[in-house]
C-alpha positions in Angstrom: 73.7 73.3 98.0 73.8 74.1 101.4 76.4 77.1 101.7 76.9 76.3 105.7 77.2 72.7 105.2 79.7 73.5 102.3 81.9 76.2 104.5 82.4 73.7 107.9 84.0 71.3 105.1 86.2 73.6 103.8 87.0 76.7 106.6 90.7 77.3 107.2 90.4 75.4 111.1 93.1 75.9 113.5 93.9 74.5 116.6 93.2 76.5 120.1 96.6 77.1 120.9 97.0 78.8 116.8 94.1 80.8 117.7 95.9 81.7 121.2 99.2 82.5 118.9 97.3 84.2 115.9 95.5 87.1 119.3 98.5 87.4 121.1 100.5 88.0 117.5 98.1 90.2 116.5 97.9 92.5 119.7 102.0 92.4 120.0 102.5 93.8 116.9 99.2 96.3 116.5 100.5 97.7 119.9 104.7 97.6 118.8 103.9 99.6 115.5 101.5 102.1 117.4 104.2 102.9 120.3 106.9 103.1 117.8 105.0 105.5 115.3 103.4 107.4 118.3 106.7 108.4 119.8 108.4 109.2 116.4 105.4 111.3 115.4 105.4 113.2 119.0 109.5 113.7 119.0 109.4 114.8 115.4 107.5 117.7 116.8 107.8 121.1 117.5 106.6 120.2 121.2 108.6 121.5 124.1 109.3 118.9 126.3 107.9 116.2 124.5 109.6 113.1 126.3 107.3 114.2 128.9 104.1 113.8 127.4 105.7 110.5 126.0 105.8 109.6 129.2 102.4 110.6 130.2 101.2 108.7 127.0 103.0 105.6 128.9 101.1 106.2 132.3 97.8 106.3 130.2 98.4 103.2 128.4 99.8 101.5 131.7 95.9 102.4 132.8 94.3 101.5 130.0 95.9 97.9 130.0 95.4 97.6 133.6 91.7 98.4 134.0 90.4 97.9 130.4 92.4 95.8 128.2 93.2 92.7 130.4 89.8 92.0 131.0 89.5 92.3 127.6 92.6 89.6 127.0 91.2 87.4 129.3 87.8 87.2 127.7 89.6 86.7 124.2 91.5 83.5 126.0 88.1 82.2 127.9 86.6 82.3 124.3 89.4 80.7 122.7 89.7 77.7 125.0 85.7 77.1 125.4 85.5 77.2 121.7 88.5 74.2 121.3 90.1 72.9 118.1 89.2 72.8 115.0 87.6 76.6 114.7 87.8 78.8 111.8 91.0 80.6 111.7 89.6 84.1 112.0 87.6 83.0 114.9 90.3 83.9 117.2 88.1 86.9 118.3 84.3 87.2 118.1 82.3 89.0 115.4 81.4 92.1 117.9 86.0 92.3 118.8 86.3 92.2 114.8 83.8 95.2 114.6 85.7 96.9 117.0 89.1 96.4 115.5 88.1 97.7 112.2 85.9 100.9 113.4 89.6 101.1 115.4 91.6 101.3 112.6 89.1 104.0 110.4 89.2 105.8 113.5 93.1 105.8 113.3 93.1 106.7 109.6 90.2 109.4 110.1 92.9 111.0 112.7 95.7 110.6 110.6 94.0 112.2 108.0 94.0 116.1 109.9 91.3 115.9 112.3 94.0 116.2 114.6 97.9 117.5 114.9 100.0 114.6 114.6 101.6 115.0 118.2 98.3 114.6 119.5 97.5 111.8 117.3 100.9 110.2 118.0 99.9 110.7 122.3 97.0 108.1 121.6 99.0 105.8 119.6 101.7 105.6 122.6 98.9 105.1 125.4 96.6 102.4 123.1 100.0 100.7 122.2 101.2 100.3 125.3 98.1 99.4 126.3 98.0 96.7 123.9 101.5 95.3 124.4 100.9 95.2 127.9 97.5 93.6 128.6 98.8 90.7 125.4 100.9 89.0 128.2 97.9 87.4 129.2 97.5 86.3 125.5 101.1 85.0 125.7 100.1 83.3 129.2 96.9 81.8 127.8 98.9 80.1 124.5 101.9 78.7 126.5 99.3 76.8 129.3 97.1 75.9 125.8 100.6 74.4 125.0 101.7 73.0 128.4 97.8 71.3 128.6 98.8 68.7 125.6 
């Protein structure tokens, strides 16, 4: 039996526009969760003046959206429209952007786990989600024109 012939006839497929839903989804809430823990962990602290490195955490993640993560949005979308409908449902990102989502999230948990004091880890959490929440608009863009194209 061939195993490749077997899996096109049977992959959970989705339309463009799901796979424009499921990335923009995906980096809404991954960057909503992070923000919200990051700033509870960094108030919680001892930290004088914390709202202020809140809001430095913000500036940082305002950056990071603006010179890294949109390109990186806008990539996603470009891939999701070239590849069309009918695409496996996990194919909403490319094998390499799945690597780097996982070695992301044991990063996160190796943090978590001490290497770190929360404050600090909870600084990165605020700049990557913000980051994230940010740069998705172009995610949000890219499934509402998918939508408007029909």
């Amino acid at each position: 039996m061939d195993f490749s012939a077997w899996f096109n006839a049977h992959k959970p497929a989705a339309s463009a526009r799901s796979h424009a839903f499921l990335a923009a989804s995906m980096w809404t809430v991954v960057g909503t969760v992070l923000t919200l823990v990051g700033v509870r962990w960094v108030i919680s602290s001892s930290l004088p003046h914390a709202w202020l490195f809140v809001l430095v955490a913000v500036v940082a993640g305002v950056l990071k959206s603006r010179f890294v993560l949109e390109r990186s949005a806008g990539r996603a979308m470009e891939r999701i429209r070239g590849r069309g409908d009918g695409r496996c449902v996990g194919g909403f990102f490319s094998f390499r952007a799945w690597v780097f989502v996982v070695a992301m999230a044991c990063l996160g948990r190796i943090l978590r786990g001490g290497l770190l004091p929360p404050y600090l880890v909870g600084l990165l959490y605020i700049a990557v989600g913000i980051a994230l929440v940010l740069a998705c608009c172009k995610l949000w863009a890219g499934w509402y024109r998918l939508g408007s194209d029909a």
